[in-house]
MITOR-939150 format. One record per atom (N, C-alpha, C): residue number from 0; residue in one letter; chain; atom name; x, y, z. Coordinates in steps of 0.1 Angstrom, whole numbers. Layout:
! residues N
+-----+-----+-------+------+-------+-------+-------+
:   n : res : chain : atom :     u :     v :     w :
+-----+-----+-------+------+-------+-------+-------+
: NUM :   A :     A :   CA :     X :     Y :     Z :
...
+-----+-----+-------+------+-------+-------+-------+
! end
This chain:
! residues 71
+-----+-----+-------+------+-------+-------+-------+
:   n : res : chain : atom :     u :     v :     w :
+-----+-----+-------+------+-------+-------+-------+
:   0 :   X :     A :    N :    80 :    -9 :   -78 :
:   0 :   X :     A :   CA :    80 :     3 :   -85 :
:   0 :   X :     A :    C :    72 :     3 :   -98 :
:   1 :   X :     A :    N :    74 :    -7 :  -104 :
:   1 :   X :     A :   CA :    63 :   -10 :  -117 :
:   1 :   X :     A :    C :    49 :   -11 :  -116 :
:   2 :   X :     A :    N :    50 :   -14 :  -105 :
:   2 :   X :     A :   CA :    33 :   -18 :  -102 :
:   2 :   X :     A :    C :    29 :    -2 :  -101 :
:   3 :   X :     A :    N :    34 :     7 :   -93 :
:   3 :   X :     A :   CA :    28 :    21 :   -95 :
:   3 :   X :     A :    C :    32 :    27 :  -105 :
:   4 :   X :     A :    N :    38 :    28 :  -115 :
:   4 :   X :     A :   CA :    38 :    33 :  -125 :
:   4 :   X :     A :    C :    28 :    28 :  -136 :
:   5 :   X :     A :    N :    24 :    13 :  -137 :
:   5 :   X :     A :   CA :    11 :     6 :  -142 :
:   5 :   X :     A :    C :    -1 :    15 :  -138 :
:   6 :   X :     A :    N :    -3 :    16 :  -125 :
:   6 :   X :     A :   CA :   -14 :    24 :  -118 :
:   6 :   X :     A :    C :   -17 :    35 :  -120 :
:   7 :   X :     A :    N :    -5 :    43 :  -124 :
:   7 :   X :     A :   CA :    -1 :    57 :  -126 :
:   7 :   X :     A :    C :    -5 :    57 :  -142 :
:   8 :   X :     A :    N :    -2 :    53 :  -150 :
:   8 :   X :     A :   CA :    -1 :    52 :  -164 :
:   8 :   X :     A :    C :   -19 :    46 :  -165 :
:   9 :   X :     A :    N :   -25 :    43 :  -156 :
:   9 :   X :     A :   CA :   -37 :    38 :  -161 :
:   9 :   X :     A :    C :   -48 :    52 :  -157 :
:  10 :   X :     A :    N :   -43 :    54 :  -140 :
:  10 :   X :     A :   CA :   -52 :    68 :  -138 :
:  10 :   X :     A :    C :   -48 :    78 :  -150 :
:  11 :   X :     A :    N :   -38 :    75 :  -155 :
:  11 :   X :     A :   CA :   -38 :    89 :  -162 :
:  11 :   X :     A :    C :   -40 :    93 :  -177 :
:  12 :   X :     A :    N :   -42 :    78 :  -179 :
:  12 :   X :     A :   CA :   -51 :    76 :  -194 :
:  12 :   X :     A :    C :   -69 :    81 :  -193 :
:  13 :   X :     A :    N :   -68 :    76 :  -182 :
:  13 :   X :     A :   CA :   -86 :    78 :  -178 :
:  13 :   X :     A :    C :   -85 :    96 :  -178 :
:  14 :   X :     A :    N :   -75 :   107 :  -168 :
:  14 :   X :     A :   CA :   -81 :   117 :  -169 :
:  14 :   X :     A :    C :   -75 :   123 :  -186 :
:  15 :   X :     A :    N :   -67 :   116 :  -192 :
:  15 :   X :     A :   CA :   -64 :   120 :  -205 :
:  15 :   X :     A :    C :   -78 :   120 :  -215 :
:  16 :   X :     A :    N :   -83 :   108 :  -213 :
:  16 :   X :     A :   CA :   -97 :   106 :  -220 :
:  16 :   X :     A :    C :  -108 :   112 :  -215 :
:  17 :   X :     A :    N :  -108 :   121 :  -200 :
:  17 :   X :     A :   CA :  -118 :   130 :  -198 :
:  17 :   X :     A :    C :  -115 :   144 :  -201 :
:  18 :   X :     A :    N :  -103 :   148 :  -201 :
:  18 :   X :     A :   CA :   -95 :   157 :  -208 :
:  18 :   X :     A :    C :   -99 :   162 :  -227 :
:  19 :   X :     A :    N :  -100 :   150 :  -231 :
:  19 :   X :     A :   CA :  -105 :   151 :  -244 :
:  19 :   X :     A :    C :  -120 :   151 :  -250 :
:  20 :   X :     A :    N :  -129 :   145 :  -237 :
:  20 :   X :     A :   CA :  -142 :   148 :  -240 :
:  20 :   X :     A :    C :  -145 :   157 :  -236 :
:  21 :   X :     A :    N :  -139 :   161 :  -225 :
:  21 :   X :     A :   CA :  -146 :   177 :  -219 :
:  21 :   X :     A :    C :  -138 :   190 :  -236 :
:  22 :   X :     A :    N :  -127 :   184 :  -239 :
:  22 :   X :     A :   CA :  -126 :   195 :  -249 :
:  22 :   X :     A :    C :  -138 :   195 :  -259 :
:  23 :   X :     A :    N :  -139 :   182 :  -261 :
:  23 :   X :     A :   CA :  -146 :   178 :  -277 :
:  23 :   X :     A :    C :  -164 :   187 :  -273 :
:  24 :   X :     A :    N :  -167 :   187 :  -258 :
:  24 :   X :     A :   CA :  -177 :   193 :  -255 :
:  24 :   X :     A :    C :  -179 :   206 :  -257 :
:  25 :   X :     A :    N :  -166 :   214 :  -254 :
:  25 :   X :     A :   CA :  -166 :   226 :  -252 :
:  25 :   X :     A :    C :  -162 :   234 :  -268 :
:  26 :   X :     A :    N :  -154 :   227 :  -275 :
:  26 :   X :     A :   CA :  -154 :   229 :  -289 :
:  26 :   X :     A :    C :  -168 :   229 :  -299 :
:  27 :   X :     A :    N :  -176 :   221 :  -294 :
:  27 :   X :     A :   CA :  -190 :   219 :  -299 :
:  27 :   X :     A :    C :  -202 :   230 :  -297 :
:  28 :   X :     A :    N :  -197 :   235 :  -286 :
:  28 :   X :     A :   CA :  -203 :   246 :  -283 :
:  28 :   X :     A :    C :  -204 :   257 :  -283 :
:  29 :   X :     A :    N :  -189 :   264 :  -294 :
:  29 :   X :     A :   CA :  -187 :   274 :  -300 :
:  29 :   X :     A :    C :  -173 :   276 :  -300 :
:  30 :   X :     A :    N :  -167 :   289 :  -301 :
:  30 :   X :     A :   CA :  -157 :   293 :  -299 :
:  30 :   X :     A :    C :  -151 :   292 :  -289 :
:  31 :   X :     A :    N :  -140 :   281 :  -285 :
:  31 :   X :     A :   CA :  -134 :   280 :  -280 :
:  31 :   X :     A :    C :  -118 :   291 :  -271 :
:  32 :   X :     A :    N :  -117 :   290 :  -256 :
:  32 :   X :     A :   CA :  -108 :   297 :  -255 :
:  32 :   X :     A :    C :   -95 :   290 :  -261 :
:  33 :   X :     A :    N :   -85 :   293 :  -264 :
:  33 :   X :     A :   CA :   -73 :   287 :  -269 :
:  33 :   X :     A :    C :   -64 :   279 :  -259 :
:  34 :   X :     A :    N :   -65 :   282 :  -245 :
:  34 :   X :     A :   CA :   -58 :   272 :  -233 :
:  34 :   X :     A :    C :   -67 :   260 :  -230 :
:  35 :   X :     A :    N :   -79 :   258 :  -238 :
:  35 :   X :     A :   CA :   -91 :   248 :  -237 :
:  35 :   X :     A :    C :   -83 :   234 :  -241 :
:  36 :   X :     A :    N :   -76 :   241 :  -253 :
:  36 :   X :     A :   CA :   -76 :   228 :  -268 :
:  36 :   X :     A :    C :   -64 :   225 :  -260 :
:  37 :   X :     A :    N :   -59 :   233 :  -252 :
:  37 :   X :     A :   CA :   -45 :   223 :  -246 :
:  37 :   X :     A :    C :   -41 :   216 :  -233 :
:  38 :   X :     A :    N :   -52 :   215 :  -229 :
:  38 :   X :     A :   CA :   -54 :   207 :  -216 :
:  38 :   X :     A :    C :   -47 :   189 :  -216 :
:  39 :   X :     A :    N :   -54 :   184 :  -228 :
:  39 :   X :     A :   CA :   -51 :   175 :  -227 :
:  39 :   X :     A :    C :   -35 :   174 :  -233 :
:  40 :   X :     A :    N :   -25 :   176 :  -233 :
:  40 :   X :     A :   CA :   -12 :   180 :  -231 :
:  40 :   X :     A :    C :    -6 :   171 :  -223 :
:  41 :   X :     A :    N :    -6 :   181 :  -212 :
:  41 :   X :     A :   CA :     0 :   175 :  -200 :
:  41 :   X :     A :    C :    -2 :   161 :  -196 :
:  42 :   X :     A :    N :   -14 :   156 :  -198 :
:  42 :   X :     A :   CA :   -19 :   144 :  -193 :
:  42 :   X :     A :    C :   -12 :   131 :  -203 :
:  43 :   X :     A :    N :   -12 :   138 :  -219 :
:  43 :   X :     A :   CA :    -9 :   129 :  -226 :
:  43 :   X :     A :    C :    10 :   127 :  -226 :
:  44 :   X :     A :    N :    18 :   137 :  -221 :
:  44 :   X :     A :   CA :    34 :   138 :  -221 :
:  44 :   X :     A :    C :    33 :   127 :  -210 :
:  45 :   X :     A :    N :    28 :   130 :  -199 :
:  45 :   X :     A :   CA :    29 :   121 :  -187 :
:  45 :   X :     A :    C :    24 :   103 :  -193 :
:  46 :   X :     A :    N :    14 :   101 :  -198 :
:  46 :   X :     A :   CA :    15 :    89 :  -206 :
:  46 :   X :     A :    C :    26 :    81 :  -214 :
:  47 :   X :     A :    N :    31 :    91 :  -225 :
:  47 :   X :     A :   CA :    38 :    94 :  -231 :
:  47 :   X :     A :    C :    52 :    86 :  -223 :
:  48 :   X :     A :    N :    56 :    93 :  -215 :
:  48 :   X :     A :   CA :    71 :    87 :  -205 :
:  48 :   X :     A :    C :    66 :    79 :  -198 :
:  49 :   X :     A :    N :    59 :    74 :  -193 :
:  49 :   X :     A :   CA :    57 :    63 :  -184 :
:  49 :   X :     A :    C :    51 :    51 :  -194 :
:  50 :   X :     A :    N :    45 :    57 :  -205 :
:  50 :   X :     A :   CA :    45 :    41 :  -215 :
:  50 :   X :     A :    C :    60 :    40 :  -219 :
:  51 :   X :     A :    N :    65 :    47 :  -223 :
:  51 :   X :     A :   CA :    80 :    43 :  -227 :
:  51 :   X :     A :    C :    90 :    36 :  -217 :
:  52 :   X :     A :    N :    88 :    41 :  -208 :
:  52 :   X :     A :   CA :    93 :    36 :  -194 :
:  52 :   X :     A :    C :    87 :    19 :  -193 :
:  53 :   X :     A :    N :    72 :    19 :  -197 :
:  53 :   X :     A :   CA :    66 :     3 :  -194 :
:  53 :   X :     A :    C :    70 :    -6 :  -206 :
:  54 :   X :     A :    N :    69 :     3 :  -215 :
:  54 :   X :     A :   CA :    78 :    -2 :  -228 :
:  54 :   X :     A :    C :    90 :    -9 :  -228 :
:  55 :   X :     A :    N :    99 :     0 :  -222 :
:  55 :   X :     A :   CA :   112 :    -7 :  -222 :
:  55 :   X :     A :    C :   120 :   -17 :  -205 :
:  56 :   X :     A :    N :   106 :   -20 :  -198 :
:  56 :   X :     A :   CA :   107 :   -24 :  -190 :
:  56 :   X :     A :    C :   116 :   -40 :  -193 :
:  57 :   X :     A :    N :   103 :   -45 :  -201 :
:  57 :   X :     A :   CA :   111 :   -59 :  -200 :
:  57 :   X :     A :    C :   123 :   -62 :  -206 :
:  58 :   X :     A :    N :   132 :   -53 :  -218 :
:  58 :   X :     A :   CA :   140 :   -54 :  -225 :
:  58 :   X :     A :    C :   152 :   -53 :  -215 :
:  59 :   X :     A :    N :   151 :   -46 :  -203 :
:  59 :   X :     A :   CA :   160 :   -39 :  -193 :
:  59 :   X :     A :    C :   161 :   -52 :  -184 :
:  60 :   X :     A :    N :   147 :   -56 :  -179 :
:  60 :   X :     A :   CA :   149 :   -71 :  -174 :
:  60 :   X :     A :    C :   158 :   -77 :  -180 :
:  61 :   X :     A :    N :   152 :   -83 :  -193 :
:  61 :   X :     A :   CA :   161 :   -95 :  -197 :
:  61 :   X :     A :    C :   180 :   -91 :  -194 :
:  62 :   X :     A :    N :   182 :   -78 :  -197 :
:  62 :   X :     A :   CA :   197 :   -75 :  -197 :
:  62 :   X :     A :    C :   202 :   -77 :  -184 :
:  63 :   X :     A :    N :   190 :   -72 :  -173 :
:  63 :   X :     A :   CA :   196 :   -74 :  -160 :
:  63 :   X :     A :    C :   197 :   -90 :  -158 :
:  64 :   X :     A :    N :   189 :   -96 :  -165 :
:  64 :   X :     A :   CA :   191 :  -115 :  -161 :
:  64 :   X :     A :    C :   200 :  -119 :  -168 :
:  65 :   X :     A :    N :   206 :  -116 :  -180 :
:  65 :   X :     A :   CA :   219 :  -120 :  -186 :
:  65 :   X :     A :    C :   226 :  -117 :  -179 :
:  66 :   X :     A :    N :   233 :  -105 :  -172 :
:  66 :   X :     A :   CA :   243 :  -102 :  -161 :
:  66 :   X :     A :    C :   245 :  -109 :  -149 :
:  67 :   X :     A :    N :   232 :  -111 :  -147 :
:  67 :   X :     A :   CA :   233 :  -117 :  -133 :
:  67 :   X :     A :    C :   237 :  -133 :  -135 :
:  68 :   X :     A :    N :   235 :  -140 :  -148 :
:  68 :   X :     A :   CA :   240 :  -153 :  -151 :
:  68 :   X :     A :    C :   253 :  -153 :  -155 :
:  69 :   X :     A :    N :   257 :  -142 :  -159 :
:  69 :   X :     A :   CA :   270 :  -143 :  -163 :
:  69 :   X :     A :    C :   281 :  -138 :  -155 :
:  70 :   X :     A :    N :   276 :  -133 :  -140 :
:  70 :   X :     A :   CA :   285 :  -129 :  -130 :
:  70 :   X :     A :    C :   278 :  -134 :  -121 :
+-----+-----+-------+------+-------+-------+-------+
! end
């Protein structure tokens, strides 16, 4: 399950960083529509919980291996 969430958390950094240069492009080039600047949003919440998730992975481990040594 980690291993796809790793996978997941990596494709979705890549479309988060294409996400932000297609804004930085389109901002450069004048007036922007206002649903432009928020694209990269969604891509970054979705990072967002799934690093937190990878974050607190091994902390969750170690408690599951104290348990399992102590039962």
């Amino acid at each position: 399950m980690s291993k796809r969430i790793r996978t997941f958390h990596r494709w979705t950094s890549l479309v988060f960083v294409a996400t932000v240069v297609v804004c930085f492009v389109v901002v450069a080039q004048g007036d922007p529509a206002q649903w432009v600047l928020y694209t990269p949003l969604p891509p970054l919440f979705l990072l967002m919980f799934s690093g937190l998730y990878l974050f607190a992975l091994p902390y969750t481990a170690k408690r599951r291996n104290r348990r399992r040594m102590a039962g």
